[in-house]
N, C-alpha and C positions, 0 to 999 in steps of 0.2 A: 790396471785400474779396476777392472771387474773384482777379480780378487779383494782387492782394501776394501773397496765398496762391499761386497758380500759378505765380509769379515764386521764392520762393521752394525752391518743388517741384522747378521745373528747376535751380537752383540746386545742388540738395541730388545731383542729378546727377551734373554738373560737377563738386563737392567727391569723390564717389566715385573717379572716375579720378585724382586727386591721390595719389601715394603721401606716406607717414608721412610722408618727409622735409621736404613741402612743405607736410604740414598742421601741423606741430613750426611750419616758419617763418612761415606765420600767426600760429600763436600766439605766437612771438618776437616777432612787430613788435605781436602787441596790448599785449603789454607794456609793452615801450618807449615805445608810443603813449599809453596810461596816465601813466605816469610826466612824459612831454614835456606831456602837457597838463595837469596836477596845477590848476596857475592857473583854469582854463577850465572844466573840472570842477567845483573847489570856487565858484566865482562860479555855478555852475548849480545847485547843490546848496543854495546860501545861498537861494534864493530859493525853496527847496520846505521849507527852513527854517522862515523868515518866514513861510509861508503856513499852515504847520501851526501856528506858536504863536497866528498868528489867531484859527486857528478852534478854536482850545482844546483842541487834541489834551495828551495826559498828557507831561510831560514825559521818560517812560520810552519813548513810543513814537517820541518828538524823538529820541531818543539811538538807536534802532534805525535810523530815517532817516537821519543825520547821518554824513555823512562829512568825516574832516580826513586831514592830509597822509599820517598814520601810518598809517591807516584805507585809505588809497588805493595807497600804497604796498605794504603788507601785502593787499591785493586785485593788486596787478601780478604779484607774485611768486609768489602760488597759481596765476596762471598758465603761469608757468614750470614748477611743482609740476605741474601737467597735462603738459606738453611730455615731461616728461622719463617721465613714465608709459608702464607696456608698449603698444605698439598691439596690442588684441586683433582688431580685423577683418582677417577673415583665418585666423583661428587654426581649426586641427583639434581641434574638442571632443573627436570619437568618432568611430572609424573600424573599422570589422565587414566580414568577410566572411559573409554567410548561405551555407547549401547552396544559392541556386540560383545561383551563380557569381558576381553580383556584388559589387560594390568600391563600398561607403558610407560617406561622411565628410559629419559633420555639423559645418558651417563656419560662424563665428562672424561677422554682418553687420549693418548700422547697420536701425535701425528705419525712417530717411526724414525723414522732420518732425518734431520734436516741439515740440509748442505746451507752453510754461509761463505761466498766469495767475497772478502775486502779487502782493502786495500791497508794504509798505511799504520793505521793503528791498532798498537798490539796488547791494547789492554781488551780487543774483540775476542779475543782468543779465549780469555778466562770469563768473561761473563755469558757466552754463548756457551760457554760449557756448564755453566753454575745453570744456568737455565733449562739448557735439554737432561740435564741429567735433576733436577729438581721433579719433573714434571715425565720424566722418563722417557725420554726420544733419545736418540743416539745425534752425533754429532760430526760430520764431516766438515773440516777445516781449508780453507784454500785463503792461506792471502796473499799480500802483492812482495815481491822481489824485497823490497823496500825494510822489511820485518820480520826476511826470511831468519833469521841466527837468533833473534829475539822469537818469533811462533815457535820453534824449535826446541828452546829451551823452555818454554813455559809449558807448553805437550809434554814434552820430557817429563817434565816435572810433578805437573797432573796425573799423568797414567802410572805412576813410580806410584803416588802415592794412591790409588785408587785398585790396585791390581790385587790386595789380599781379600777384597770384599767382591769385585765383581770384573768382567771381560776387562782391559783397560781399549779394546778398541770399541769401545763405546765414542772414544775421543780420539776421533781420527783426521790425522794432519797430511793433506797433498803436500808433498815437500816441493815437487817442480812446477816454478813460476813458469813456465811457459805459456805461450798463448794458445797453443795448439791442446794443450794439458785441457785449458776450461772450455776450448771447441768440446773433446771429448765428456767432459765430467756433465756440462748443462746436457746430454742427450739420455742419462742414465737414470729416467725415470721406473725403470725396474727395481734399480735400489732406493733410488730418492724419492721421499715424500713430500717434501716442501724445499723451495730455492730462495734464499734471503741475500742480495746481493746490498753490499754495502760499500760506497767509495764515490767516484765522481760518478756525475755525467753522462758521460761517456762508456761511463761501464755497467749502470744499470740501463741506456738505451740497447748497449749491445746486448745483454742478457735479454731484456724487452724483443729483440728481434730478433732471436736467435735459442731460444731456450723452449729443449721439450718438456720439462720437469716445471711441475706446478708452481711458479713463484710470486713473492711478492713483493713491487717496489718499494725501494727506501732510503730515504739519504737525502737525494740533493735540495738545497733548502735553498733556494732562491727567495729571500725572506722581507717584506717589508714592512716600515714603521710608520703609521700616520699622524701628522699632527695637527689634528683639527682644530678651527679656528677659536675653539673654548675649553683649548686645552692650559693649564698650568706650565709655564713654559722652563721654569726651573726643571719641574716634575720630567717636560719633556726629555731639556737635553742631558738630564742622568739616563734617562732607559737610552736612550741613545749610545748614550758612552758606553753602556755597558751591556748591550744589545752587540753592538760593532766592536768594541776595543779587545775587551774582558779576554774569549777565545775565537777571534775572527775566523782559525783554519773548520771550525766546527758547522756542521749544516745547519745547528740554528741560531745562526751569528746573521744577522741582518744585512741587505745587499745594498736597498733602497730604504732611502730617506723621503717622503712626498708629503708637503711641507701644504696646509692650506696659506692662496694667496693672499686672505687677508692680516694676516699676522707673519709672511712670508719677511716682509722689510723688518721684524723685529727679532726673527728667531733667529734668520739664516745667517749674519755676523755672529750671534753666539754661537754657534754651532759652528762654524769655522773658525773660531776662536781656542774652544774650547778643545775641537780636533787637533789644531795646529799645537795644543802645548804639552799633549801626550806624548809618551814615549813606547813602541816609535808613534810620531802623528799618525792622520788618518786624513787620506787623499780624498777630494772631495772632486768630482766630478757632475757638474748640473748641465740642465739645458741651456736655451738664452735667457729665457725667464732668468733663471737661478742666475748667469753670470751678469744679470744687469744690478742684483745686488750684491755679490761678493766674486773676490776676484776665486777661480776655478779654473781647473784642467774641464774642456766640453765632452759633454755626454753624447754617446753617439747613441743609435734606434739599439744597438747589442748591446749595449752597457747595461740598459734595464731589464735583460732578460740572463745576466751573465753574474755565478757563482763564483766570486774571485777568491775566497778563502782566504784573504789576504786584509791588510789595511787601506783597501780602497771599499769608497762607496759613491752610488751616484743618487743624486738627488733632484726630484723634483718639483714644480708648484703645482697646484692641479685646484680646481674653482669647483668646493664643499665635498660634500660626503657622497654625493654618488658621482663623482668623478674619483674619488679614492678607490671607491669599488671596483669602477671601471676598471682602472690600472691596473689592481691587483689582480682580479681574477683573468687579466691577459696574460701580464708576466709572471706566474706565479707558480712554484711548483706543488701547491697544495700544501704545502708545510705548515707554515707559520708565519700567524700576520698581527701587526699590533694597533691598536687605536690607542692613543693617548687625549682623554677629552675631559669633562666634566658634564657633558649634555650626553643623556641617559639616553634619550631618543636618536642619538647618532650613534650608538653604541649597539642598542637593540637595531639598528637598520643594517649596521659593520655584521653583528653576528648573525642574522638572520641571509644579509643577500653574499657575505664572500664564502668561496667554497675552499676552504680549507680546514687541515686538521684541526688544528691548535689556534684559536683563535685567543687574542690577551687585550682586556682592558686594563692600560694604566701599570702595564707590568712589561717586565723583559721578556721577547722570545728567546730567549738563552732557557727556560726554565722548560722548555719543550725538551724530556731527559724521564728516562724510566725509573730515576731515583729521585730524580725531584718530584715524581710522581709518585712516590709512596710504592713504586712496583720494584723494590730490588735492585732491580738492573733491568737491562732492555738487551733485545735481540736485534733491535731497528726500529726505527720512524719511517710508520708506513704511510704514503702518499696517494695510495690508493685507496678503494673503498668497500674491497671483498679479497679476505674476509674480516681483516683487520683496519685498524685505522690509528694514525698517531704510533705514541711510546707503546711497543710489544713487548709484556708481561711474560709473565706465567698463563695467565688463562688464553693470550693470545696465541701460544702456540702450542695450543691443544684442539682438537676435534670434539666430536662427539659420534655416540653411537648409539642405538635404540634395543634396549631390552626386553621381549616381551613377556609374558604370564600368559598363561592359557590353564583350561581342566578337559584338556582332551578338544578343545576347541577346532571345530570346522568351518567354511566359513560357507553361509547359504547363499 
């Protein structure tokens, strides 16, 4: 472990002294090297496939793993979408003169390493690369069992084409899923500069309580929808459907439905309605309130704190806008929250008192995504609040450092 990590360190060196132009053309040939091995990919991808319907994974979390031609291709070309993005290393934040004569700019530079553990999906692999290596950080790779033959071949593939212009262990892949591997790897804050864990629950509390290396949470999206009593309820239950249905295994796929009770008797058969005739439907789970107007499986106290990544949701009534707040900011993972209203003054009170990233009037939290954000691609949706927040960019995983100017300067 030492070794790959210190291989990659020097690495991440070597990448520095590279200007834009040559780290643009890494990221040109990972493209094209994508593309040229589409065959070779998906034959490795099939067999993480197979391995996951074995063992009885859901078949919503088959579809978050699964890649095909369209899926691979539409991963090549976010690449390019990085290439052509600003380079900010380099850039003058802030530059002061103080009274005692000198000249401070504060210049924008790559973090070093940064390690990302996650989980199931392996289009993470090529967009944290496109990213550290944009912005010049090196890249340690760890994800879950699930994606091990698919990260493999796509590493493969990248450092193939990356190896005539610079280190290729700039992009470095933990091959052993063990649990005892990421015990070891979160303690190696000698090599690691930043920890970006991505996956369930479960696995960014474990990192949370157990990691020496500087990180930062992101992912689980415990996500909910409001529909206030002046909202458009057509309007509504499209964000709904497409909030929940669209890509349910995704963290900002909606959990909770909280339904104001004055239009509660007119929404809540639509919306069971319109649930039940999707394919597949979409399980609806409420309180009593809720099942004393439509029939429902009951909502238990964990239901509305629980990430099912699945085609269930739990829904409930709740009496105006600061009982919506209320909700939210209990069960909430800071993610992503949405108001659907037409009363502005419920809107400015939504955005002002709930503490979350991504807040949406009138729109999908599905659009919480570092490319629907004009960034590229993303490293993670961060849920914390230092030093990042939301969809991470390019300038989000970079630092800064202070340069100063002096003429001989002393200080009295």
């Amino acid at each position: 472990m030492d070794s790959l990590l210190n291989s990659c360190k020097l690495a991440q060196k070597e990448l520095l002294k590279l200007s834009n132009e040559n780290r643009n053309k890494c990221l040109e040939n990972i493209s094209k090297a994508l593309k040229d091995n589409i065959k070779f990919i998906l034959e490795e991808n099939e067999k993480d496939i197979n391995n996951a319907k074995a063992n009885g994974i859901s078949s919503v979390m088959v579809d978050r793993l699964k890649l095909d031609e369209k899926r691979l291709n539409n991963i090549a070309d976010s690449v390019i979408d990085v290439m052509n993005l600003k380079d900010y290393i380099g850039e003058v934040i802030e530059e002061f003169n103080p009274e005692n004569g000198l000249n401070i700019k504060k210049i924008r530079v790559p973090f070093g390493v940064i390690c990302a553990i996650f989980e199931s999906r392996p289009n993470v692999s090529v967009d944290i690369t496109a990213l550290t290596i944009k912005t010049a950080n090196a890249c340690v790779l760890k994800g879950g069992k699930e994606a091990i033959n698919t990260n493999k071949a796509l590493v493969k593939v990248m450092r193939n084409a990356i190896c005539d212009i610079v280190n290729p262990d700039i992009i470095t892949l933990i091959e052993s899923t063990d649990r005892k591997t990421t015990d070891e790897l979160i303690t190696k804050k000698e090599y690691i500069d930043l920890l970006i864990p991505r996956g369930s629950k479960r696995l960014i509390n474990y990192i949370v309580e157990n990691s020496k290396v500087p990180y930062i949470e992101t992912g689980a999206g415990n996500c909910t929808l409001y529909v206030h009593e002046d909202a458009k309820l057509h309007m509504a239950l499209n964000v709904c459907i497409n909030a929940k249905h669209q890509r349910p295994s995704v963290c900002n796929a909606i959990e909770n439905i909280i339904v104001d009770k004055k239009i509660a008797a007119n929404f809540l058969p639509e919306l069971k309605q319109a649930f039940e005739t999707l394919t597949p439907s979409v399980e609806i789970r409420g309180d009593k309130e809720v099942q004393k107007i439509i029939d429902c499986k009951p909502a238990t106290d964990e239901d509305y704190y629980t990430e099912y990544n699945d085609y269930i949701v739990s829904v409930k009534i709740v009496d105006g806008v600061d009982s919506a707040i209320e909700f939210i900011n209990e069960h909430s993972t800071k993610h992503s929250e949405a108001i659907i209203t037409e009363d502005m003054d419920a809107v400015n009170k939504f955005f002002t008192e709930v503490d979350s990233a991504c807040l949406y009037h009138n729109a999908s939290t599905r659009f919480t995504d570092g490319g629907e954000f004009g960034f590229g691609a993303e490293i993670g949706i961060s849920t914390t609040k230092l030093h990042a927040r939301g969809p991470m960019g390019l300038r989000e995983i970079t630092t800064y450092k202070y340069i100063i100017s002096g003429n001989g300067s002393v200080r009295k």
